[in-house]
N, C-alpha and C positions, 0 to 999 in steps of 0.2 A: 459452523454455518458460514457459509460467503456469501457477502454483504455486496452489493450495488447500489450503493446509495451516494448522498449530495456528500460533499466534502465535511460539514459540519455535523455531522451522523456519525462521516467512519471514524472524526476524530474523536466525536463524541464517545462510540465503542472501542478504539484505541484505550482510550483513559479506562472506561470502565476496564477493559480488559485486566490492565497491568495492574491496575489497582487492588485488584482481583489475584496477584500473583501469576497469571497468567500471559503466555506471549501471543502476539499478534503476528500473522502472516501479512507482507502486506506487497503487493506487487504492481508491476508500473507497462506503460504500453509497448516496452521492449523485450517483453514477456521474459522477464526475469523477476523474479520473488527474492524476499528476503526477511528474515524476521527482526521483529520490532522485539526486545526484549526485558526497555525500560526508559527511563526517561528524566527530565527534567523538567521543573513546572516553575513559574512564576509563582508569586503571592495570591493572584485570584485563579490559580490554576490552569493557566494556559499553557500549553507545552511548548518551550525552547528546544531543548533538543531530544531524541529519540538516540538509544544505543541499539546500537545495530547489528546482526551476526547474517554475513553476506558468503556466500559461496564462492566469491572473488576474491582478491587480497585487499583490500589487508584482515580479511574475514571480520576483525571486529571492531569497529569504531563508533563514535557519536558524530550526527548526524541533523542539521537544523532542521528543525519543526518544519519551517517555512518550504523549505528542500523536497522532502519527503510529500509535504501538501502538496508541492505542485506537479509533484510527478505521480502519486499515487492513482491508480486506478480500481482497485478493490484492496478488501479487508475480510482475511477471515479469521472468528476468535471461536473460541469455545463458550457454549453456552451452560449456564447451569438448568437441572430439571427443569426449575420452576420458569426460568428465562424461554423453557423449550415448548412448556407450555401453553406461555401466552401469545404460542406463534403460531 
């Protein structure tokens, strides 16, 4: 599913995502994509940084939280059955 939502939703689905083992697509208003593949969280579970596998060089690095917030513009992740149903 792609998501169009406020900043604090897609990070929200972010988390759930990876959590989830699963990666996040997530792309910005230079219509370039890139997947989100993992992350790092603080102790109350905020995310610092986000590892990143980008179609550019250096295809794979980590990436601040804060970076990615402010450039994102959608998210899309995969949903489970039950997540599909209550949509």
């Amino acid at each position: 599913q792609v998501h169009y939502v406020d900043l604090p939703t897609a990070v929200d689905l972010i988390h759930k995502s990876l959590a989830r083992g699963q990666a996040v697509v997530w792309s910005s208003n230079e219509n370039h994509a890139l997947v989100i593949y993992g992350g790092d969280y603080d102790a109350a579970g905020r995310p610092l940084d986000y590892w990143i596998k980008d179609s550019f060089a250096p295809y794979t690095y980590r990436a601040p939280a804060e970076k990615i917030h402010a450039e994102l513009t959608d998210v899309t992740v995969a949903v489970t059955p039950t997540e599909e149903a209550l949509n």
